[in-house]
N, C-alpha and C positions, 0 to 999 in steps of 0.2 A: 421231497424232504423239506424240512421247513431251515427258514435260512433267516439267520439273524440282521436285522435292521443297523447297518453300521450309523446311522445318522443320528439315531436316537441313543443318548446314553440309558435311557428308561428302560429298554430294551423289549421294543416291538418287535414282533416278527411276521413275515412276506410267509405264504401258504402255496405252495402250487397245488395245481386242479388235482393233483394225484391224492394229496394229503386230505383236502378238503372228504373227500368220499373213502376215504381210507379210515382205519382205527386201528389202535394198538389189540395185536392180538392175546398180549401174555396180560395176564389180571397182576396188579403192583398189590401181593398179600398186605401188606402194612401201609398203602396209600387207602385203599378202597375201603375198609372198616371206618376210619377217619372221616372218609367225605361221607359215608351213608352214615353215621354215628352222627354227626354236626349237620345232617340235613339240605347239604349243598349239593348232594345229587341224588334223586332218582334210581329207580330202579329200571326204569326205561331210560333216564339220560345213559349210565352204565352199560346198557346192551348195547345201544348203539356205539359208544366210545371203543367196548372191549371186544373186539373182535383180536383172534388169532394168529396176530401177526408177531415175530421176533422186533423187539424195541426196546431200547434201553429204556426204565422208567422216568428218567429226565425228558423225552420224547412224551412222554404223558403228561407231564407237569406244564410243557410247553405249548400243547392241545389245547389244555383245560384253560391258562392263562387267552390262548389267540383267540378261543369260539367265546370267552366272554361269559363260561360257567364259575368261574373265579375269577377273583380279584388277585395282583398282588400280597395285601394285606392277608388275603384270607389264606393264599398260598405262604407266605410267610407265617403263619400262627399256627397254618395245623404240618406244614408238611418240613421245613426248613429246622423247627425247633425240636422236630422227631427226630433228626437223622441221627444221634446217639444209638436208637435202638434197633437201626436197621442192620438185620443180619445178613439178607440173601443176597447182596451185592454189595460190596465194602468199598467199591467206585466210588458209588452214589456219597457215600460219607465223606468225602472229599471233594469238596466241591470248588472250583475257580472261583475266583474272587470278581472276572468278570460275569461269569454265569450268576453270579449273585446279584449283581447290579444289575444284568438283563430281566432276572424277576421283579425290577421295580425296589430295590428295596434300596434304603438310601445308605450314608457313612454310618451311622449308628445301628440300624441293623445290622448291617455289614458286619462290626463291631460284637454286634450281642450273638449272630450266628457263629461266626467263629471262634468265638467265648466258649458259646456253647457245646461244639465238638469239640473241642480239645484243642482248637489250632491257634498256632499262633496267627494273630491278625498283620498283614503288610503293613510297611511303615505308609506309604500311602493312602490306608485306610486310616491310621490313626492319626497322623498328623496334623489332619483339620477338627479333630471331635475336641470338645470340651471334655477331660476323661475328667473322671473323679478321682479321690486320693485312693481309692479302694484298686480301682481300675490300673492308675498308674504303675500302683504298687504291686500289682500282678505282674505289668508289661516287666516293668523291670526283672521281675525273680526270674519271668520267662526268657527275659533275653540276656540275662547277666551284667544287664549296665543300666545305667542312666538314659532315657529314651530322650526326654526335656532338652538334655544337652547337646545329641543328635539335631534334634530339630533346629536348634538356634545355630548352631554352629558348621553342619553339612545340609545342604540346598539341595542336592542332586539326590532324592529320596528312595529311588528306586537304586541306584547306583550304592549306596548306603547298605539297601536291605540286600543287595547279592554280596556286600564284602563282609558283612555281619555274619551271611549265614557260610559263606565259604571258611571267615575265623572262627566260629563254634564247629564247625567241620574240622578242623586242622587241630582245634583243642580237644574234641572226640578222640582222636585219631592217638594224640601223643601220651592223653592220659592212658587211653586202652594200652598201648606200647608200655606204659610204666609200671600197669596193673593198678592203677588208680582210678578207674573211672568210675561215677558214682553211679546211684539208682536215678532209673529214670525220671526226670524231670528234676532232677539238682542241676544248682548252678554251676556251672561247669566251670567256670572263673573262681567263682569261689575254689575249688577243688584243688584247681589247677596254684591258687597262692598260697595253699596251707602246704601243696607238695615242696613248692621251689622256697616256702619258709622252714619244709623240715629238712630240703634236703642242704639250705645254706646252714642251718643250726648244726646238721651229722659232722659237717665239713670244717665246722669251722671259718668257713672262708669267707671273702669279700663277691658280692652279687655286684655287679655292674650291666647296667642297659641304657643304650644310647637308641635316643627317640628321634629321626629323620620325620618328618611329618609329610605323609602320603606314602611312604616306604616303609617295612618289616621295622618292628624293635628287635636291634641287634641286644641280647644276653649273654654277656660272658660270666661265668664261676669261675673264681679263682680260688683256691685253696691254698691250708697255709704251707702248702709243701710248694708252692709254684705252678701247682700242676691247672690248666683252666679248659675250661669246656664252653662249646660257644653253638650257642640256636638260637633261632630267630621268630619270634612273635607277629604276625598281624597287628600291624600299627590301628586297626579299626581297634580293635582290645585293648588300647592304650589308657583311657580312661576311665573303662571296666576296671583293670588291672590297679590302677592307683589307690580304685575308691574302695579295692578290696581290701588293697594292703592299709589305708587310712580304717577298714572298720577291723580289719584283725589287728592294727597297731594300736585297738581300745581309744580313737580319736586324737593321736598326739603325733604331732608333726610339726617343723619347723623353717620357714626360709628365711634366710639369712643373703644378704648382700656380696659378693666377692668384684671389685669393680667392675666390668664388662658382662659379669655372673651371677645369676640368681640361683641360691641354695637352697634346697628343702632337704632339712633332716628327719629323718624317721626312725623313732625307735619302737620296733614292732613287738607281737605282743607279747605279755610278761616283760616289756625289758630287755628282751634276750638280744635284741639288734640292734645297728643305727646304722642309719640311711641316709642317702643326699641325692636331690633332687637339685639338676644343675642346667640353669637355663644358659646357655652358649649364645647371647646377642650377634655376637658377633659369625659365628656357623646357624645360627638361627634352627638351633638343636637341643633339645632337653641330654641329659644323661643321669642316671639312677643308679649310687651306690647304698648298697646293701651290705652290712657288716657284721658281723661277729663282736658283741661288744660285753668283753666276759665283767669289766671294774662296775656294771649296774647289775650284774649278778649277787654283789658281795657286800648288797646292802649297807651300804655306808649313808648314812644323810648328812647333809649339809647341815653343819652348827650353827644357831641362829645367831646372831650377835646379840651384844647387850642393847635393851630399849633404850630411845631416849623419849624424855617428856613430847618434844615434837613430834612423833612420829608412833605415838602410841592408836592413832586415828585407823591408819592403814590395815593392818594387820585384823582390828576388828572388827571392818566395814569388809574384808573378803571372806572373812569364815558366817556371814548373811548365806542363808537359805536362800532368798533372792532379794527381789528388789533392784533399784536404780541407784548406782553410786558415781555422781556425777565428778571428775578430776579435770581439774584447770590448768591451762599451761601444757608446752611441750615436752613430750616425753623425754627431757634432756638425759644426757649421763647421769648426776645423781639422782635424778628422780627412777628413772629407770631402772638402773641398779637395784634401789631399795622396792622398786613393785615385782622387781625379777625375782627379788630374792623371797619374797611373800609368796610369791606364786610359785616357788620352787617347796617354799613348804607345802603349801597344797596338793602338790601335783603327790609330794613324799606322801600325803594324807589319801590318795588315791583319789582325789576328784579331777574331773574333766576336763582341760582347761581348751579354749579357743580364743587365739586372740589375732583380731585382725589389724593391722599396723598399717603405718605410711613409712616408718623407718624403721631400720632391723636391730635390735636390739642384740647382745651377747646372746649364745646359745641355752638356751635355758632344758637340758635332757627331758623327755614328756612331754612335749607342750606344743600343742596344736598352734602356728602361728605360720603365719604368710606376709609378704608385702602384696599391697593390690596395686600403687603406683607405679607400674612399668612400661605401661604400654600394650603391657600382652592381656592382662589378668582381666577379668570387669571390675567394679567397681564392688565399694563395702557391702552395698544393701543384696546387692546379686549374692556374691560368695556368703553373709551369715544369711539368706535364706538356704541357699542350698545347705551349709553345711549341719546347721540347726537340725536336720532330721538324724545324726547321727548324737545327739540327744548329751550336748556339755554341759555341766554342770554349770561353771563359769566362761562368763564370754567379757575378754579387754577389747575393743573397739572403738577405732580413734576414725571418724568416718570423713574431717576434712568440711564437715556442714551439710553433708549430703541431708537430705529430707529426708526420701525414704528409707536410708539405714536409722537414722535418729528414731523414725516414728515406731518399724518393725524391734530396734533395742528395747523400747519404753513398754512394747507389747508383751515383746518376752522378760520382761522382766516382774513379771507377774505368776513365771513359773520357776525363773532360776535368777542367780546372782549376773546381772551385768555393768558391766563399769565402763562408762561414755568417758572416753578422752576430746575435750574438747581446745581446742588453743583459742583461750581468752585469757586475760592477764588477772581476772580476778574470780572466785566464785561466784559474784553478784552477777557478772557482766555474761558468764559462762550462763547461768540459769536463765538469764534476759534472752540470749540466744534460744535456749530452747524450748522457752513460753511461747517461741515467735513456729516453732514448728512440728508444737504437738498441743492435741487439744488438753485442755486444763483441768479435765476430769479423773484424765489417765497419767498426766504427771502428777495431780496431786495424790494417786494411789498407787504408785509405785517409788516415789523420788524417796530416797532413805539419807544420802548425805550428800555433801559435798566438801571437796577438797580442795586447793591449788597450793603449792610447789614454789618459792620467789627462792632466788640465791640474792646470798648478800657476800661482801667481798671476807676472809676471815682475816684476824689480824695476826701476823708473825709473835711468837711469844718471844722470841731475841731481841728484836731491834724495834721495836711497839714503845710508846713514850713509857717513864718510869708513872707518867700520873697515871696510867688508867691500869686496872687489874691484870695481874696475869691472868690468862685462858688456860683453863683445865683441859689439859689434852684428852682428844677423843679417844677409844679404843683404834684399832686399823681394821676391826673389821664393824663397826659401829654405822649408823646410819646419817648422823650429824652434819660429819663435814665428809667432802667428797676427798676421792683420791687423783684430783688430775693433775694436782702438781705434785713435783719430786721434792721442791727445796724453794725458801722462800728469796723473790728475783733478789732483793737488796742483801740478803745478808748468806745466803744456802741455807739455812737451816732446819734438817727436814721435815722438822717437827710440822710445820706449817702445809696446810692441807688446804689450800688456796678458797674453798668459797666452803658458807653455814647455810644451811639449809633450813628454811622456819616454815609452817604451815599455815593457811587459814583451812577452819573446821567449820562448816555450819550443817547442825544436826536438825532430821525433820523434829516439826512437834507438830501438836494440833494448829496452833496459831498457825504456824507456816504451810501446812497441808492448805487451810483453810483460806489463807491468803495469795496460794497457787491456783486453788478451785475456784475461785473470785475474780481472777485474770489480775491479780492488785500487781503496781508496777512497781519496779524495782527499787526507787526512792524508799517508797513505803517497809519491803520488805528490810531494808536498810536499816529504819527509822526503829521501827519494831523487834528487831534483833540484836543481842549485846555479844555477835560474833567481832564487829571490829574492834571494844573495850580488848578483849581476851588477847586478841590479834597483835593489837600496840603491846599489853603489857610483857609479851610473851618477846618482842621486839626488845623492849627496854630491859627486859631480863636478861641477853645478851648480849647487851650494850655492860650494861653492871657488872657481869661475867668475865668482860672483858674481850670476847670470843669477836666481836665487832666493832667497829665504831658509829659516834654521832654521825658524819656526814655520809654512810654509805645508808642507815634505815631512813635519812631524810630524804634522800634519793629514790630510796623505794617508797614511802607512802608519798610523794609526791606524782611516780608515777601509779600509783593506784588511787590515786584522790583521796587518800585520810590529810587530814591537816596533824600534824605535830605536835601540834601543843593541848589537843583535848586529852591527853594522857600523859601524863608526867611519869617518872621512874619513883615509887612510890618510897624506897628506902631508903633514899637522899633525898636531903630538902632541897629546895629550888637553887640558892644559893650556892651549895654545895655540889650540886649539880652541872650547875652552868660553869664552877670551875673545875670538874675534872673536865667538862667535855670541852672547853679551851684549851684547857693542856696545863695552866696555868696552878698547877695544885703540884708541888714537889714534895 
């Protein structure tokens, strides 16, 4: 009998005297056409081979490779990529994986043979090939998850492919039991999230699943009578499972901060749900509530407030098809407030939003967003590549200076709207940064605007000197001044809304494209630009207003490096000027 070569992965094989003078007796119908057709045997090489003996036709394949009337190659080209149409033994169409590699053939054969019958390929076969997007994008539909994330994240590749395939064995199983089970070759995850989203919708109830990592996901349903039912998922499904419920939740998910806890909200799709994804630092355990959430059934939206002149920039740099919208400064409370609430009309507009944060913002319903600094997550550039295949319209991304999140935004921003949150204190200094980490051909064809955010202190309209103007109070739900304080510290009165919020704006134009394309440095762009005229006067507007004083904007263009006096307050003469802002004007 011929005996396989353990030493060689090539896969030679040792012949004893018996084999050598022996030949297969049964003629292989659908081998032998093949090799006389292509000319690689004989009509005399064939008598001699075919003699009448009982042998599996793999026993023939293993002759013709040892005596050296085929190659490898040529046994892979004619007889490997036929086995689809072999009827008389349906063995043979199943072939081992190391039987594979004993014909010589390497990891992408491997790959392409298996392809070609129908089988799924072992994660050990794929994990070292280069696949293509095409390929990838097979593996996944075939195995219901994510394989990319597998590889990075589980080592033990063979141990992986038995817990995968005993969890789509257990998901066979429960869907069959439900009368759910789909046609063959659907994704069975898939299947399995549309059941547990119809069957929480029937119910009414709250879904909760707590994630032990290397143990079952425990699922409990609750209902809203009390009543709860509890089964347990294969924790290998854990990530299948999210990515299905993020693509039937039409891309909008949310985490949120709870001190020791990290919150992902999920409202699934149409709206009908909202979910929590709760990372447990401390039991070092995910948990996943699923709800019934009827008040986004009932169509209400959010009322925009009234605009103000500062803040008319925002709102028209996010309804952009795409492009780069670059924002300065930390997403503080009011800054954040006023981009939530922009993005809360978008999401009402039914666009896609993603946004990847370093700090959690108020919960904004719809709205794809995560923290990446915990510890647990990877970094910006990792999470929007992966999640960019689920195809958002809008992406907020505050990446902290990472390189390659900045370079991959600046890319995609050539197909959709993205808004780079960068923490620099000016727009100037924000762009300086990012001439410094993308080339200057693809910033100057994608950069649309730029923004940054200063607070100034606001002044109490009670107890504010009699010289300077009263402040026209803002609306409470307006963009202007923020709401962190209750009451002003000297006097209570609540009128006072503790800080004003001014913007700088710089819009591209030709000059500026042209001056990014050119690598021109940032003085120049400066020089060339009449964004800090606009800047001051819009300053000294609210100085006039009364909304502020003189010594809080000298404060602020000191630390931004404008000087003071290239702009004067145009409605008062100097004179005039110099004594209200003394005080000295009764």
């Amino acid at each position: 009998m011929i005996q396989k070569n353990g030493n060689s992965r090539e896969g030679a094989f040792k012949m004893n005297k018996e084999d050598r003078n022996t030949a297969p007796r049964v003629a292989d119908g659908w081998l032998i056409p093949l090799l006389l057709k292509n000319e690689i045997l004989s009509s005399r090489q064939l008598k001699q081979l075919l003699a009448p003996l009982e042998q599996e036709p793999v026993f023939l394949q293993n002759l013709l490779l040892a005596r050296g009337i085929l190659t490898a190659e040529q046994l892979y080209r004619l007889v490997w990529r036929r086995l689809g149409i072999c009827g008389r033994n349906p063995s043979v169409c199943q072939p081992d994986i190391e039987q594979i590699f004993a014909l010589g053939a390497n990891r992408l054969q491997a790959w392409q043979i298996l392809t070609l019958i129908g089988q799924t390929p072992p994660l050990n076969v794929v994990a070292a090939l280069p696949l293509t997007g095409e390929q990838e994008r097979w593996l996944e539909w075939r195995c219901g998850m994510e394989v990319r994330w597998m590889f990075g994240v589980q080592r033990e590749v063979a141990h992986t492919w038995r817990r995968l395939s005993q969890a789509l064995g257990w998901l066979r199983d429960y869907l069959n039991a439900q009368g759910a089970l789909p046609s063959e070759g659907s994704n069975l995850v898939d299947s399995f999230v549309r059941l547990l989203l119809a069957r929480v919708a029937e119910r009414r109830g709250l879904l909760h699943a707590f994630y032990l990592p290397g143990n079952a996901v425990r699922l409990e349903l609750e209902t809203e009578h009390w009543e709860k039912e509890h089964f347990a998922v294969p924790s290998i499904l854990w990530p299948s499972l999210l990515r299905q419920l993020f693509k039937l939740g039409g891309c909008r998910w949310e985490m949120v901060e709870e001190k020791n806890n990290a919150t992902l909200v999920l409202p699934a799709h149409q709206a009908e749900f909202g979910a929590r994804l709760r990372w447990k630092k401390n039991a070092h355990r995910f948990e996943l509530s699923l709800q019934w959430v009827e008040h986004l059934q009932e169509g209400k939206e959010t009322p925009r407030p009234a605009e103000h002149p500062n803040f008319k920039y925002i709102p028209e740099l996010l309804r952009k098809n795409n492009g780069l919208v670059l924002l300065s400064g930390r997403l503080e409370s009011p800054v954040r407030g006023r981009l939530n609430l922009e993005l809360e009309m978008l999401k009402m507009e039914g666009k896609r939003l993603l946004i990847i944060e370093r700090q959690v913002s108020p919960w904004i319903p719809g709205v794809v967003k995560l923290r990446w600094q915990t510890g647990h997550e990877p970094g910006p550039g990792a999470l929007l590549r992966s999640f960019l295949s689920l195809e958002p319209e809008v992406v907020v991304l505050e990446p902290a200076g990472e390189k390659a999140a900045i370079a991959l935004a600046v890319q995609e921003a050539r197909r959709r709207l993205v808004v780079l949150v960068l923490e620099k204190p000016t727009v100037f200094s924000a762009l300086e940064h990012l001439q410094q980490k993308v080339a200057p051909q693809d910033l100057a064809a994608v950069f649309s605007a730029a923004v940054a955010v200063h607070k100034l202190p606001a002044l109490c309209t009670r107890c504010r000197p009699v010289a300077l103007p009263r402040a026209g109070l803002v609306p409470t739900g307006g963009a202007e001044l923020s709401g962190g304080a209750v009451g002003c510290p000297a006097c209570g009165f609540t009128g006072y809304a503790g800080w004003v919020l001014i913007q700088e704006f710089l819009p591209a134009s030709p000059e500026l494209r042209k001056a990014l394309h050119q690598q021109a440095s940032v003085e120049d762009i400066v020089n060339g630009s009449a964004h800090r005229i606009s800047f001051q006067e819009n300053a000294w507007a609210l100085i006039r207003r009364g909304v502020t004083d003189w010594q809080a904007v000298q404060q602020l263009f000191g630390q931004l490096g404008i000087s003071p006096s290239d702009v004067s307050p145009t409605s008062l003469s100097p004179a005039r000027t110099a004594q209200v802002l003394a005080g000295s004007v009764k």
